[in-house]
C-alpha positions, -999 to 999 in steps of 0.1 A, spaced: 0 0 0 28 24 7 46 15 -23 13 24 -43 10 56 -28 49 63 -32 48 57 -70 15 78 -72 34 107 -51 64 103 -73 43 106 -109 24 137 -93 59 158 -85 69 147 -126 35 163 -135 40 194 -114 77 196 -126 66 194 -163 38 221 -158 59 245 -140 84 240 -170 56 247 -190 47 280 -170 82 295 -185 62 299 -216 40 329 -214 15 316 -237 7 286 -214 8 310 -185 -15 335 -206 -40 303 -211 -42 292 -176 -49 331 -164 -72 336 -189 -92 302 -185 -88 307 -149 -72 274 -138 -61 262 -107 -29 242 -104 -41 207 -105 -65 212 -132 -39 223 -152 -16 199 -146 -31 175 -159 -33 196 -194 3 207 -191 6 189 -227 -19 198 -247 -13 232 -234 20 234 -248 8 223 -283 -13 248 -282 9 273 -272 29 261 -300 6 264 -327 -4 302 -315 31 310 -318 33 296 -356 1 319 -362 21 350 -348 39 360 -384 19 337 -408 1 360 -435 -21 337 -454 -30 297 -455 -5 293 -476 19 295 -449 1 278 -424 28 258 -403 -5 238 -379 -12 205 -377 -51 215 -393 -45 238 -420 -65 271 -415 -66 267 -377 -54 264 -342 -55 240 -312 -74 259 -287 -86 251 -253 -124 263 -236 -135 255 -202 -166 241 -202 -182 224 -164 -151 226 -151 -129 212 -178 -110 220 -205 -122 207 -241 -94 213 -267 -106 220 -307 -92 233 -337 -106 270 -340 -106 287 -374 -78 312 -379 -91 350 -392 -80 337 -429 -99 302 -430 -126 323 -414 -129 345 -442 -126 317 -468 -151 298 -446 -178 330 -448 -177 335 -484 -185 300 -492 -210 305 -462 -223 336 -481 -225 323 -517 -246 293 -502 -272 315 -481 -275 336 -506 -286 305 -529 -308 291 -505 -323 324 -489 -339 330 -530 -346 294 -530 -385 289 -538 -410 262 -545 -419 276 -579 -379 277 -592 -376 236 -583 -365 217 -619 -393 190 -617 -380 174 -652 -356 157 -631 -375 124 -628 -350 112 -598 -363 144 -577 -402 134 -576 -406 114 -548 -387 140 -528 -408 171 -545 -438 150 -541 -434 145 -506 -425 186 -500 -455 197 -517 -476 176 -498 -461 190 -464 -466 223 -480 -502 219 -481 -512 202 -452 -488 218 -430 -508 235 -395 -488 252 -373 -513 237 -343 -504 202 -354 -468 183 -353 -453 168 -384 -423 154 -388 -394 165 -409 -373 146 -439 -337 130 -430 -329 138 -469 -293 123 -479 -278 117 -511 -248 123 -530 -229 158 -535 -248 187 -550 -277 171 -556 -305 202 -545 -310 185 -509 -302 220 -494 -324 239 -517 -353 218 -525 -359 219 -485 -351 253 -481 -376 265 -510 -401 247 -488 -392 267 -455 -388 299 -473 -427 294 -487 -437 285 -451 -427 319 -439 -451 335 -455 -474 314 -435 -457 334 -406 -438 303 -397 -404 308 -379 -380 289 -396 -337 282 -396 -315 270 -416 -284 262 -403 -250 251 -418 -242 223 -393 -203 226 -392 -203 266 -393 -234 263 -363 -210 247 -341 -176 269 -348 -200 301 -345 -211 282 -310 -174 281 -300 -160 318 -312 -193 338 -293 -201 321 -257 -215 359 -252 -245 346 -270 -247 306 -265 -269 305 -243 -297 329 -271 -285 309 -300 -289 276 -285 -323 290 -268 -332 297 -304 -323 263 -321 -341 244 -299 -375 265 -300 -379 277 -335 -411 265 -353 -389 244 -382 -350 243 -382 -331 227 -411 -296 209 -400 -277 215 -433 -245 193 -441 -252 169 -408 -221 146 -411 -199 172 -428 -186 186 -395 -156 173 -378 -171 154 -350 -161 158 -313 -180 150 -276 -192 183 -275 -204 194 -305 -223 155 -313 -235 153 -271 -237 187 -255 -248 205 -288 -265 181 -311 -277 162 -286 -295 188 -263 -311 206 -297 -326 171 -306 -337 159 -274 -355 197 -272 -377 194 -300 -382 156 -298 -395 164 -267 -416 191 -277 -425 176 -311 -412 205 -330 -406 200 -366 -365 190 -376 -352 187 -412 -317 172 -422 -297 175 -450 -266 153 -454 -243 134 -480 -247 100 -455 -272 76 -452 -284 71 -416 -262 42 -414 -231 62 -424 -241 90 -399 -240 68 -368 -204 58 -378 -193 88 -386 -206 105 -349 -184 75 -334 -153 93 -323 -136 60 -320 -141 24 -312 -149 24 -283 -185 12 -272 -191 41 -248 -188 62 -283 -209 38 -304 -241 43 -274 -236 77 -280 -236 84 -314 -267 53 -316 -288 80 -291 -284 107 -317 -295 87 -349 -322 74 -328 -334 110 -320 -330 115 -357 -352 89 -363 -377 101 -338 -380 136 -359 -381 126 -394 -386 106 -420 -359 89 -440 -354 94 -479 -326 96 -500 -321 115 -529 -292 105 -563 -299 128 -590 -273 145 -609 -249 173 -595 -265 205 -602 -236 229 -588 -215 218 -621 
């Protein structure tokens, strides 16, 4: 027993000697300040810290993503505190941000002029899915819950606008409705905790939101559990309606929220689809790419 507690004693004075090391640089010590960290919280950090710190200091006199020394191209390893713990993600540097926001931009613009009248309905491939808007279209009551359309298929193929032009009409029904860009939702949820807690309040109550992209986004614990997951479990809860867009089948959606192996992840990522399932109905759309 005392030997135990030696070789844990001895493995806690490494960890304090590496983090005080780590301390020297005043970008660790600027982190730990400014994240407001006490000593053996940090520790245990000291690390991933340091590769942080590292990658801020490659950022320092790079002038475009060209020159972009990170491990991510475009972006920096960057820690948050979140219920008392630190949760490290890659955060867009100010030049992938811009590149980010003008592809953003070109697609809202696209989908905000997106109506039902504009849909190409030669496309033989696109009926069933056309059908099946038009339909919600007309029966749609904003007293009564319907469920949404899990709509996947391959690259390009209108998923975003055909469901958007559907949305967009609805608004003149005074319907509240929000389309959001999954992978830009959750690094606009990262860069502005001033107004999480309004956009989050938002997501989860609006009379119809469209997930965009779902799959797309680089997956991690927080943005599948603490963000995904809360939205969903919100309006399954209060049966309002959910549309998804996504280049994955359902299948290849509940591997792809599996950070890893592990069968802790697997549960997880199983709990999502399953909310997914519980707000929509499943339909998949192949048709030619219309963005060539």
């Amino acid at each position: 027993m005392l030997e135990v507690k030696s070789i844990a004693k001895n493995i806690n004075n490494d960890l304090k000697k590496e983090y005080t090391l780590a301390l020297k640089n005043p970008k660790v010590k600027a982190m730990v300040i400014n994240l407001k960290l006490d000593e053996k919280t940090a520790m245990k950090y000291t690390t991933k810290l340091e590769d942080s710190a590292k990658e801020l200091t490659n950022c320092e006199n790079c002038s475009s993503l060209l020159e972009c020394k990170n491990k991510i191209e475009g972006c920096v390893y960057y820690p948050k505190c979140l219920n008392n713990r630190l949760i490290f993600s890659y955060v867009a540097c100010k030049y992938k941000k811009k590149e980010l926001q003008k592809e953003a931009n070109i697609k809202e613009n696209n989908l905000t002029k997106a109506r039902m009248k504009d849909i190409d309905i030669t496309d033989k491939k696109r009926v069933k899915v056309i059908k099946w808007i038009k339909k919600f279209y007309d029966n749609y009551d904003k007293g009564k819950y319907q469920k949404g359309l899990y709509l996947h298929g391959n690259f390009g193929c209108g998923k975003s606008y055909l469901i958007s032009a559907l949305l967009n009409e609805l608004e003149n029904k005074r319907v509240r409705t929000q389309i959001v860009y999954f992978p830009q939702m959750l690094r606009d949820l990262k860069d502005d905790w001033d107004d999480f807690a309004s956009k989050m309040d938002y997501y989860q109550n609006v009379d119809i939101l469209l997930i965009d992209d779902i799959g797309a986004e680089k997956v991690t614990s927080w943005g599948r559990d603490e963000i995904l997951g809360t939205i969903l479990q919100y309006r399954m809860d209060n049966n309002l309606t959910t549309f998804f867009t996504s280049n994955l089948n359902i299948e290849e959606l509940e591997r792809h929220l599996s950070l890893s192996n592990q069968s802790v992840d697997g549960v997880k990522a199983r709990r999502i689809v399953e909310r997914i399932k519980q707000l929509t109905e499943d339909m998949e759309l192949i048709s030619e790419n219309k963005r060539k």
